[in-house]
C-alpha positions as CSV (number, residue, x, y, z in Angstrom):
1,X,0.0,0.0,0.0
2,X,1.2,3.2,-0.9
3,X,1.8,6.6,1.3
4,X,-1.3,9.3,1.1
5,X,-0.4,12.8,1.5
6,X,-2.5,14.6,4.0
7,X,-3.2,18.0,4.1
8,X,0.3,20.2,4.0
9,X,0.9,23.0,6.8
10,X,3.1,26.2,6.0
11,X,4.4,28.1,8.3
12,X,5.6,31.5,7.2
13,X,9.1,31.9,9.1
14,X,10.0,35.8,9.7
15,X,10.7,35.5,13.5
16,X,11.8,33.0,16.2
17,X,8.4,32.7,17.4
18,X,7.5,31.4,14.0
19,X,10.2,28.7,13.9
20,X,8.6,27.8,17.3
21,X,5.0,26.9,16.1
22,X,6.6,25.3,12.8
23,X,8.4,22.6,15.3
24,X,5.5,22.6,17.6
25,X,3.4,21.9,14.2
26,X,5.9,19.1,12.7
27,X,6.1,17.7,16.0
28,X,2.1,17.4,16.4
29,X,2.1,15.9,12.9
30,X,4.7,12.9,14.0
31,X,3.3,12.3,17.2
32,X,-0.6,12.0,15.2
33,X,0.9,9.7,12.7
34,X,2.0,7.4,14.9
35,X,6.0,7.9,15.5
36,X,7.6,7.3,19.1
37,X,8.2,10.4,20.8
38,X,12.3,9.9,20.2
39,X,11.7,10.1,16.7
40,X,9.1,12.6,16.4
41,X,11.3,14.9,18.7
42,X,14.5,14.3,16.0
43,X,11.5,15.7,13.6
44,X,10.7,18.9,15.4
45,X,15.1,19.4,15.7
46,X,15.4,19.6,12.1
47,X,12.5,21.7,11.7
48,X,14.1,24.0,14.5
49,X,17.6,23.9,12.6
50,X,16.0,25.0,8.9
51,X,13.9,27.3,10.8
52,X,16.6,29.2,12.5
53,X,19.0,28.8,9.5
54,X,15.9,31.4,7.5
55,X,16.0,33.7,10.1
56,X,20.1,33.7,10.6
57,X,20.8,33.9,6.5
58,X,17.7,34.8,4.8
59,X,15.5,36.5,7.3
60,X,12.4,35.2,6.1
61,X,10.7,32.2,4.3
62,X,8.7,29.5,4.9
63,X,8.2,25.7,6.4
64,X,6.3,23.3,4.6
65,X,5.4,20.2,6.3
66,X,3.4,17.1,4.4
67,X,2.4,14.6,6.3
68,X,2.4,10.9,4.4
69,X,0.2,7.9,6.0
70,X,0.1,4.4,5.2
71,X,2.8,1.8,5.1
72,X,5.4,4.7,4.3
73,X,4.6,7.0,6.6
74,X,6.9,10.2,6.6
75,X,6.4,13.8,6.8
76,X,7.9,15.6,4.2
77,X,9.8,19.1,5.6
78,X,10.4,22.1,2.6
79,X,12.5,24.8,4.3
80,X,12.4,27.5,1.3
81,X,13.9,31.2,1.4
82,X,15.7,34.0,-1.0
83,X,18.9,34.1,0.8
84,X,22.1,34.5,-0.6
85,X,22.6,30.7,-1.0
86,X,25.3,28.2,0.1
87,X,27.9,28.5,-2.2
88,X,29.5,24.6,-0.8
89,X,27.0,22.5,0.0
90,X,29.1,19.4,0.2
91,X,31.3,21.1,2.1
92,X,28.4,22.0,4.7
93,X,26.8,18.7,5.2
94,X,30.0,17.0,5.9
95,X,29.8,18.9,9.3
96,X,32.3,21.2,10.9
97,X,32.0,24.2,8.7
98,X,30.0,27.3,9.7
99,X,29.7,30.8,8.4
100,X,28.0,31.7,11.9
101,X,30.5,30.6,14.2
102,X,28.9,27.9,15.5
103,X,29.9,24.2,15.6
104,X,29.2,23.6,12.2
105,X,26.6,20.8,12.8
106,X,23.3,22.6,12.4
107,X,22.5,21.0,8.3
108,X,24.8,18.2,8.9
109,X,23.4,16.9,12.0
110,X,20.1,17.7,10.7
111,X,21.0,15.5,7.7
112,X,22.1,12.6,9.6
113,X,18.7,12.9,12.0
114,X,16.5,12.1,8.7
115,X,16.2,9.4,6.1
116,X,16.5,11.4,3.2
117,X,17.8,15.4,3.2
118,X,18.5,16.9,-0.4
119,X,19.1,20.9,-1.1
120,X,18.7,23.0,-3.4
121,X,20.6,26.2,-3.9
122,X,21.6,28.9,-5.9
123,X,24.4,31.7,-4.2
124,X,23.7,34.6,-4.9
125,X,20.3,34.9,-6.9
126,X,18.6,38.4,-7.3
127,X,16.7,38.5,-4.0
């Protein structure tokens, strides 16, 4: 049997407050689909990590989550924004790089908390 999307949720990012109640959101989603708490909680991380990764580069955008049921449940997460891009991508999902002077494990711990993490990006497109 195959997965059937649900209804999508989009959560327009322009503040923390936002990236709150997207993770809040993705994290009600899991938990109604049936995932254990551990794994519904890895959910609402990555959601907190793209969220605050808009607000730190792009300042605003949005957070898409589908929700999938059936034998192949997932929930799909679509962090989109008009920032000025990553210009290495490899680079930044192999982990210890930051522009932000962090730890450099935000997008690659997020990518190692998830089955499947692809992006998409274009440095420095007319914004």
């Amino acid at each position: 049997m195959r997965s059937e999307a649900l209804t999508p949720t989009r959560v327009s990012i322009n503040s923390l407050l936002d990236v709150v109640t997207a993770r809040r959101r993705g994290l009600e989603m899991a938990l109604a689909l049936g995932f254990p708490v551990p794994e519904a909680t890895k959910i609402a991380v990555v959601i907190s990590e793209l969220g605050r990764n808009i607000i730190l580069y792009a300042e605003r955008g949005t957070i898409t989550l589908i929700a999938y049921a059936g034998e192949e449940r997932h929930i799909k997460i679509i962090a989109q924004d008009q920032g000025p891009g990553i210009e290495d991508v490899d680079l930044v999902l192999a982990g210890g790089y930051s522009t932000s002077k962090g730890l450099g494990l935000g997008l690659s711990g997020s990518k190692r908390l998830v089955d499947k993490f692809e992006i998409q990006s274009v440095v420095d497109a007319e914004q």
